[in-house]
N, C-alpha and C positions, 0 to 999 in steps of 0.2 A: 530643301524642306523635307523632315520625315515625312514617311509615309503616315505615322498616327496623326501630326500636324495638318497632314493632306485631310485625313478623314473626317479629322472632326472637323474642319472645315467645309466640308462634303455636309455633315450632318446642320450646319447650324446655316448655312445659306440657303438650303432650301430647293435651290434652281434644281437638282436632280428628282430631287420629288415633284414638283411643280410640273416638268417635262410628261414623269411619268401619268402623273395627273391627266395629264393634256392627251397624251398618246392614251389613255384608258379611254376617256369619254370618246373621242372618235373610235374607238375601235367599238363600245357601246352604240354609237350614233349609227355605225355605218354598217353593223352586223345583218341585217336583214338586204342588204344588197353584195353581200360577199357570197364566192363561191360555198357554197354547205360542204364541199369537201373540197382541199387545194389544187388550183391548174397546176398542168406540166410544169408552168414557168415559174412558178413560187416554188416548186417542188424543187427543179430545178437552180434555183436561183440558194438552197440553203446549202449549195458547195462553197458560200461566203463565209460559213464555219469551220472550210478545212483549212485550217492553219497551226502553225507553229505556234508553241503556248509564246508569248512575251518573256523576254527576259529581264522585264522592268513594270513597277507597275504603272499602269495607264492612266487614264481619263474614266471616271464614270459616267459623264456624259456621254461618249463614244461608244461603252459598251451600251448603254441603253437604248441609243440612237440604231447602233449594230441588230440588235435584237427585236424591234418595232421594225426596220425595215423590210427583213429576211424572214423574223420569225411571225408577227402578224400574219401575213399572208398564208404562212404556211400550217397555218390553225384549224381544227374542225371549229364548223360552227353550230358548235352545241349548244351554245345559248341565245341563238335563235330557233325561227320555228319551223323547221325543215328537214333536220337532223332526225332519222329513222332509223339508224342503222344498231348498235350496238344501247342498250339499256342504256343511257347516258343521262340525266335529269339536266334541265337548267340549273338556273343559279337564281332562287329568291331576291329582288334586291337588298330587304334589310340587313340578308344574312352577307351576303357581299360587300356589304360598306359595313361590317361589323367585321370582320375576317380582315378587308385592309386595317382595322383597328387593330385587331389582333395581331396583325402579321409585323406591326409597329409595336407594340409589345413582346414579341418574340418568347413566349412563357413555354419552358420545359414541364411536361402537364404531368407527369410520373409520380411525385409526390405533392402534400396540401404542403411542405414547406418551399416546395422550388415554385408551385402556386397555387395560392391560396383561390383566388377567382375560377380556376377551371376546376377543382378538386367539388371546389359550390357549386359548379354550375353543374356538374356531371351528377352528383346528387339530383338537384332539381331536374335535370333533364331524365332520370331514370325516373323517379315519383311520375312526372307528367307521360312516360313510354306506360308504365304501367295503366294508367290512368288510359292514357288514348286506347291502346289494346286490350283493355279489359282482361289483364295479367293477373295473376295470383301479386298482393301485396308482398311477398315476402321473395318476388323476383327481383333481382341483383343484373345492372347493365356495366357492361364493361366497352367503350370508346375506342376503337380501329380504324387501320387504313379502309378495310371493304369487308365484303362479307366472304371471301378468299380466307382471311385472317378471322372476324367474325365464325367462320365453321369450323376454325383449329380449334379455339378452343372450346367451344360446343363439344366437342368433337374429344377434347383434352377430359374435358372435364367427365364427358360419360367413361371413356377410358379408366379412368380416377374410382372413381365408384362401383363400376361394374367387375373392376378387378376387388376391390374393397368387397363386395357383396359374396366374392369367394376366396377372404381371408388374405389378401395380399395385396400386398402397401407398396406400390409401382416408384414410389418416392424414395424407398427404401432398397427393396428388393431389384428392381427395373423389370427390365422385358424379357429377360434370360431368365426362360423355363416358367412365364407366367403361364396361369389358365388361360384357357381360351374364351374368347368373347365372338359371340356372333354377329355378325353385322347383317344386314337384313336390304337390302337397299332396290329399287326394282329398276328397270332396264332403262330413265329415262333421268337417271339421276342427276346433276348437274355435274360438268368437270373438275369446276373445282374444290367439290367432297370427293370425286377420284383420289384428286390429287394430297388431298387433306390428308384422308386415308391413307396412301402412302408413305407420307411422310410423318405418319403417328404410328408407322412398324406394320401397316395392316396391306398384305398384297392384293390384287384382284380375286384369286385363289380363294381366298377366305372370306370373299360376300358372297352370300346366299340370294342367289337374286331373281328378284321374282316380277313375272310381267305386268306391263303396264296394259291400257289401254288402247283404244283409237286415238286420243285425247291426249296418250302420255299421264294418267292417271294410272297410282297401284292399283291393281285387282285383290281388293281386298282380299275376297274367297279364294285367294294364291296363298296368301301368309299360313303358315306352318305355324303349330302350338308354339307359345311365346314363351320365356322363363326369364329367371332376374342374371340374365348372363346376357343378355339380349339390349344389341344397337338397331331400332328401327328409323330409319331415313325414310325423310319424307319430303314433299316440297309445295310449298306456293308460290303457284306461278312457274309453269313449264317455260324453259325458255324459248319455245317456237310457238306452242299454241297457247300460253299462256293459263292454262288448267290446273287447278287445285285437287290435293289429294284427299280421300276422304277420312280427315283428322277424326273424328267422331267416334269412327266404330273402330278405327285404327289406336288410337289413343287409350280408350277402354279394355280392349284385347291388353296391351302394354301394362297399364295400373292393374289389374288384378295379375298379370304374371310379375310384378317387379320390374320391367324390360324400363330402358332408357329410348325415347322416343325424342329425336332431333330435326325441327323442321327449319330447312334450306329456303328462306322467305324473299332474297334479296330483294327483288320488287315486287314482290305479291302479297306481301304481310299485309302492306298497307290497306289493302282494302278491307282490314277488319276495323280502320278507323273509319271509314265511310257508309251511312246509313246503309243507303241502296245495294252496298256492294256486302257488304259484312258473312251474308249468307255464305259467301263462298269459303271461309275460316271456321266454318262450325265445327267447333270443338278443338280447337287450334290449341287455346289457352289450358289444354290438358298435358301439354307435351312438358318436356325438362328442359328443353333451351332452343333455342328460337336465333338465328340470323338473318340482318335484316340490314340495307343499305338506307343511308341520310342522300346521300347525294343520286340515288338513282330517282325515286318516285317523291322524295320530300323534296325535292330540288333544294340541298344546300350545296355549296362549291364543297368541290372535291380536299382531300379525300374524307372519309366520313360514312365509316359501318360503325355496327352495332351487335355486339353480343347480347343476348338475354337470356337469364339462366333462372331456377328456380332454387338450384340448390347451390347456397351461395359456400359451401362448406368447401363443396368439391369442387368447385371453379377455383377457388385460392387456392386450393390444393394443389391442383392441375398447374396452377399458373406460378409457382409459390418461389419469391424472392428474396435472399439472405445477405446481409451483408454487413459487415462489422459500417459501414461509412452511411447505409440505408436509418435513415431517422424517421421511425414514423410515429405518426401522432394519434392523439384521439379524435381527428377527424377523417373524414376518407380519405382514402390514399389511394389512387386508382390505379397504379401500377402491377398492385393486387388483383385486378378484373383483365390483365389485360397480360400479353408473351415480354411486353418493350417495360424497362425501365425508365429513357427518355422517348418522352413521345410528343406530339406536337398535342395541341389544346382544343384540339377539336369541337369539344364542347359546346367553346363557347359560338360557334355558329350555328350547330343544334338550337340550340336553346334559343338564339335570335330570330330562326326560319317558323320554330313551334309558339315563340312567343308573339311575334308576328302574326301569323297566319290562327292561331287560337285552334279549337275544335271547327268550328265553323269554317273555316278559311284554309284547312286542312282537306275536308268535305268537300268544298269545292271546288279544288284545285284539281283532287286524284279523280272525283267524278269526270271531271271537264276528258279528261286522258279519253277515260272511257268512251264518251260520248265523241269525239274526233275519231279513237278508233272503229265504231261502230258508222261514223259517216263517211270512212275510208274503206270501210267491207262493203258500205252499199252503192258506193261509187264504183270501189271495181268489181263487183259483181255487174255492173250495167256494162262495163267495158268488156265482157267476157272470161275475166278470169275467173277462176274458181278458185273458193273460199274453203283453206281446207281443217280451219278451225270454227268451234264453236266462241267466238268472237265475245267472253265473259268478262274482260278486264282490258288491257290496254295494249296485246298482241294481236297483230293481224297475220295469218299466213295464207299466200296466196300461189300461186303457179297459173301460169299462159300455154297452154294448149304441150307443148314438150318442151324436153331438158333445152334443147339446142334454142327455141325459140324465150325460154326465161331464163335461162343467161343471157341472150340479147337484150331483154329487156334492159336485165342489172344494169346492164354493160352501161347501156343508151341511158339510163336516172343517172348513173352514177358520177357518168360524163358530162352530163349538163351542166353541172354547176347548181340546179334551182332544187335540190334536193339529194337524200341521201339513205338506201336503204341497205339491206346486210344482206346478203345469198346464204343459206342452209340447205342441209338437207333432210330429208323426210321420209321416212318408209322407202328408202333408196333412190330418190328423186329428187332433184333440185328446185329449191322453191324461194320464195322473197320472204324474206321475214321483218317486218315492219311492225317498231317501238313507239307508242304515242305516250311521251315521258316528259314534256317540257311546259311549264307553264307560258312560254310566250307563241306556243301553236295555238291559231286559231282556225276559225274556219274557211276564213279565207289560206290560210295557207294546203288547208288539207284541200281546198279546188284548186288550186295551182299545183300540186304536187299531182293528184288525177289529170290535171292536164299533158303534165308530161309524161304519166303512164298513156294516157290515148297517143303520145306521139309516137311514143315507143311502140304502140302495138301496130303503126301502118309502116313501118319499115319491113322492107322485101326482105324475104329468107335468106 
C-alpha cells in the first residue's frame, strides 16, 4: 500500500483521532491527581524516545500510544490548580476545544488569502484589546508566539522611528554609522528586553540605567531629561514581586520630550482590564507599544502573545515584507504586524477565550488570581515566612528564615508532587517566588499547597 493510500486511510477511519480523543479526556479527568511536576520515574522512563529514527514509515496508532504513555506523565501540570512556578496560565475550556478546531484546520495565518478567518478574527480581537485596555483607537495588534517576540517588535518598531526622528531611514541606510538612540531602562528590567535589545544591535554598554526601588519600580526622580532620541522601558508586573511602574508621570516626561515609551506587560497588562485592579496601569495607555501575553493571565493554550502599538506606521515599517509571490489584499494581512510570514492562527483562540469569558468573565477570572495570591501571603505569613512583596497583583514572594533553610523548602514543595513553585533571587538572596495564573486554582487548592509549606517548614536542618 502507498504511503498516501495509508494516510488518507488514517484520515477517513477516524480510530486515530477517536484514541486521541480518549487519551485527552483522561488526561483532563485525571489532571488534579497527577504529580504538578514529573516523578523521577516518568522523567526517567522518556529514555523510551532514544531511538533510531524508522527506516520505514509506521503505525500512527503506535506513535500516539508511544507518546500518551511516556509523554503524558512527563508533563507539567499547568492546567491544573497547583502549578506556581513559572507565569504559566491555564487553558480556558472554550478556547481549547476551539484550538482542537483549529488545529484540524491547519490555517497558515500570514496572509487574509492563506486565511481569511484569522486575518477576521485578528481584526476583531485587536478592536476588543483596545476596547478592554482602554487603548488609543488608532492602536494596531500584531499576534506572536509570547511577549519574547511581542518586545522585538515593540522594540523594532521604536528603533524605526526614533532613528527616523533624526533623519535616517534604518530600512535603507541599516545600522552602520546610524545616530544613536538612548535606551533608558532601570535595574529590574525583564530578560527578555535584555535579550531583545541585543539582538536589535543595542549592547548593555548603551542602556542608561537607572534604579529601581524596593518593589522593583523605576525611581522616577532618576530619569535624566528626556528628548525625541529616547527608548524608555518600562514594566507591568515585576517578575518576582509583581509591581507596576509609575506609567503616569513617566509617560508625560516622554510625550512632551518626543521619547518612545515601551511597556513590558506580559502578565501585568492585564489588570488594567479589571475594575479593582486597573489603578495599578495609570497612565499605561500613554505609552507607544505595549507587550502583553494571551496565554499567561488570559488563560488561552499556548502559544499566544501580543504586540500593541500605536503607531501603526512604524510597526510595518519595522516588520516590512516584499515579495514578488506575497499577494496582499485590501483586507488585513497580518504578516505586516508581525517578524513571521507563516505563522500559526493564533487568533482564533484569542478571540474564543475573550468571546467566552466577555468583559465580565474577564474581571473575574484575573481578580480570582489576585485574591488566591493574597490568601497564599496570609497563609504563609501565619506559617512564619516572610512576605517580601507588597502582594498588588498575582505574585507572592516569600523566604523562611535563611538561604540554606528556603532552598530546603523549594526542595521539599517541589518534590511532593501536590504542588510547584520557582526559586529566585532577591536583593542577593534566595527566595520562593509564587505565580497565581490559573483559572482552575481554587481555594482549596491554595490550603493544600500551605499545607505542604507547613510541612516543609518542620523538617530538621
Amino acid at each position: 500500500m502507498s504511503l498516501q493510500r495509508k494516510m488518507s486511510q488514517e484520515l477517513q477511519d477516524k480510530t486515530l483521532f477517536e484514541k486521541a480523543r480518549t487519551y485527552a479526556y483522561t488526561y483532563i479527568n485525571d489532571i488534579h491527581e497527577m504529580d504538578v511536576f514529573p516523578s523521577s520515574e516518568s522523567l526517567e522512563n522518556l529514555k523510551a524516545f532514544d531511538e533510531p529514527l524508522p527506516t520505514e514509515a509506521g503505525s500512527a496508532l503506535a506513535v500516539l500510544d508511544q507518546l500518551n504513555q511516556f509523554g503524558g506523565p512527563a508533563t507539567i501540570a499547568q492546567t491544573g490548580g497547583r502549578y506556581f512556578g513559572f507565569v504559566n496560565g491555564g487553558a480556558v475550556p472554550a478556547a481549547l476545544g476551539v484550538k482542537w478546531l483549529a488545529d484540524v484546520w491547519d490555517q497558515c495565518g500570514g496572509l487574509y488569502l492563506t486565511s481569511p478567518i484569522n486575518a477576521k478574527l485578528e481584526s476583531v480581537c485587536e478592536n476588543w484589546l483596545q476596547e478592554i485596555f482602554g487603548l488609543p483607537r488608532d492602536t494596531v495588534a500584531g499576534f506572536v508566539s509570547g511577549t519574547s517576540m511581542a518586545n522585538l517588535c515593540g522594540l523594532a518598531a521604536a528603533r524605526y522611528r526614533l532613528l527616523k526622528n533624526q533623519g535616517w531611514d534604518i530600512n535603507e541606510q541599516g545600522l552602520n554609522g546610524a545616530p544613536a538612540i538612548r535606551i533608558l531602562a532601570h535595574e529590574q528590567v525583564h530578560a527578555s528586553v535584555k535579550k531583545t535589545l541585543a539582538m536589535l544591535g543595542f549592547g548593555r554598554a548603551n542602556i542608561e540605567w537607572i534604579p529601581s526601588d524596593e518593589q522593583g519600580r523605576i525611581v522616577v526622580e532618576a530619569l535624566p531629561p528626556l528628548d525625541n532620541t529616547c527608548l524608555v522601558l518600562l514594566q507591568a508586573g515585576n517578575v518576582n514581586t509583581g509591581a507596576y511602574d509609575n506609567f503616569d508621570s513617566v509617560c508625560d516626561q516622554a510625550k512632551l520630550a518626543g521619547a518612545w515609551v515601551h511597556i513590558d506587560g506580559a502578565f501585568g497588562l492585564w489588570a488594567a482590564a479589571v475594575q479593582e485592579l486597573k489603578y495599578l496601569t495609570k497612565g499605561f495607555e500613554k505609552a507607544d507599544s505595549w507587550a502583553v501575553d494571551g496565554h499567561k493571565t488570559l488563560n488561552t493554550p499556548y502559544d499566544s502573545g501580543i504586540i500593541l502599538c500605536r503607531h501603526q506606521e512604524a510597526l510595518i515599517s519595522a516588520l516590512q515584507a516584499t515579495g514578488e509571490y506575497l499577494v496582499f489584499s485590501e483586507q488585513r494581512d497580518p504578516l505586516l504586524y508581525t517578524p513571521e510570514l507563516s505563522k500559526r492562527s493564533r487568533a482564533i483562540e484569542l478571540w474564543a477565550t475573550l468571546k467566552y469569558l466577555g468583559k465580565a468573565g474577564v474581571d473575574e477570572m484575573i481578580l480570582g488570581f489576585h485574591q488566591r495570591a493574597k490568601q497564599l501571603e496570609q497563609g504563609l505569613a501565619k506559617l512564619g515566612f516572610d512576605i517580601l512583596n507588597e502582594v498588588v497583583f498575582n505574585q507572592v514572594l516569600v523566604r523562611f528564615e535563611d538561604d540554606a533553610r528556603t532552598k530546603q523548602v523549594i526542595d521539599y514543595v517541589q518534590r511532593s508532587g501536590e504542588a510547584w513553585i520557582g526559586p529566585s533571587s532577591w536583593n542577593g538572596k534566595v527566595v520562593i517566588r509564587i505565580s497565581v495564573c490559573s483559572w482552575v486554582t481554587t481555594e482549596e487548592d491554595i490550603r493544600k499547597t500551605l499545607s505542604v509549606f507547613e510541612q516543609a517548614t518542620s523538617l530538621p536542618r
